[in-house]
C-alpha positions as CSV (number, residue, x, y, z in Angstrom):
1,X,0.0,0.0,0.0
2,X,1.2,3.6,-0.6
3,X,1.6,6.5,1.5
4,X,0.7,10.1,1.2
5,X,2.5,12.8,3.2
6,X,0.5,16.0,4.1
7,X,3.1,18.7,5.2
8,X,2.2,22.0,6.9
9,X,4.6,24.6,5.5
10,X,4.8,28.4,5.2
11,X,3.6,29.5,1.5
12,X,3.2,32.4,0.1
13,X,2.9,34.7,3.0
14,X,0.8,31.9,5.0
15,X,0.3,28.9,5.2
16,X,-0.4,25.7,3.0
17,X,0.1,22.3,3.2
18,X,2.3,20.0,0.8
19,X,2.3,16.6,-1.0
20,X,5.6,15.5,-2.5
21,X,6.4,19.4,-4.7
22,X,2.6,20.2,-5.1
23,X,0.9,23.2,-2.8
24,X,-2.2,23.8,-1.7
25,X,-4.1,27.0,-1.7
26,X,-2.4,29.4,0.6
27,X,-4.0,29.8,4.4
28,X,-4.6,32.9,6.4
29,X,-3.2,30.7,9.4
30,X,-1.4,27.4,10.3
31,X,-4.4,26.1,12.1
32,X,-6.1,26.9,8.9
33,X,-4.0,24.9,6.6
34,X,-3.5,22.2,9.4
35,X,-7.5,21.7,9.1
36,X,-7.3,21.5,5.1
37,X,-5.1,18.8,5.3
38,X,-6.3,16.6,7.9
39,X,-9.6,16.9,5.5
40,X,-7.9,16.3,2.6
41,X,-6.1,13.1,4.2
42,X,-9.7,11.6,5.2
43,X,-10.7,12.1,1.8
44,X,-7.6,10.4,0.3
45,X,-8.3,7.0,2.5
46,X,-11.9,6.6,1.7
47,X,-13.1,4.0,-0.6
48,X,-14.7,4.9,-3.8
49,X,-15.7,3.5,-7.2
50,X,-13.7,1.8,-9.5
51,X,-12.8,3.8,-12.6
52,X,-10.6,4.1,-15.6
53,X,-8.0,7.0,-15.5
54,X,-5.7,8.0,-17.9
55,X,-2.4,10.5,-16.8
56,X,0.6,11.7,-18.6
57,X,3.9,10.8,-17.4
58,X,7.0,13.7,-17.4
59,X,8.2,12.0,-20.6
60,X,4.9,12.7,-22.3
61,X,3.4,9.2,-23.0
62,X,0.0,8.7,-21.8
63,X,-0.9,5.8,-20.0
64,X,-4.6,4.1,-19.6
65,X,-5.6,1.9,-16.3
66,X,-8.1,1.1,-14.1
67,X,-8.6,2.7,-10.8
68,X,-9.5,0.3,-7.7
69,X,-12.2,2.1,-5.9
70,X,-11.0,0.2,-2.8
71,X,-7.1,0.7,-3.6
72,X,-6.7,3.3,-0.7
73,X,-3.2,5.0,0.1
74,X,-2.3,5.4,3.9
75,X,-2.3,9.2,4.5
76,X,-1.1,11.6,7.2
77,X,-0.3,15.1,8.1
78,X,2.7,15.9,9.5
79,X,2.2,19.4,11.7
């Protein structure tokens, strides 16, 4: 199973949070941010539908697959 890492960081003149080099939205406050993330995280680990996706790599090829709706990363937010 995967993991995804939620970091708090300062962004923009607030606060966002991270995942790998992608930023959220900037936050007025830490606490803010802090709360965006935990959401987000709860909505990364819950089960959804099977579906077919198809994404671009950073060579350009695309690629076709099928999602597993129950195929859930761990996630967690580090403050």
């Amino acid at each position: 199973m995967s993991a995804v890492k939620y970091e708090i960081v300062e962004h923009d003149g607030g606060w966002a949070y991270k995942v790998g080099d992608t930023y959220s939205e900037t936050f007025a406050s830490h606490d803010a941010a802090s709360h965006a993330a935990h959401t987000a995280a709860r909505e990364q680990v819950r089960p959804g539908t099977t579906t077919s996706i198809e994404y671009e790599d950073e060579k350009g090829r695309w690629h076709a697959e099928v999602s597993s709706g129950d195929d859930r990363p761990e996630a967690d937010v580090e403050d």
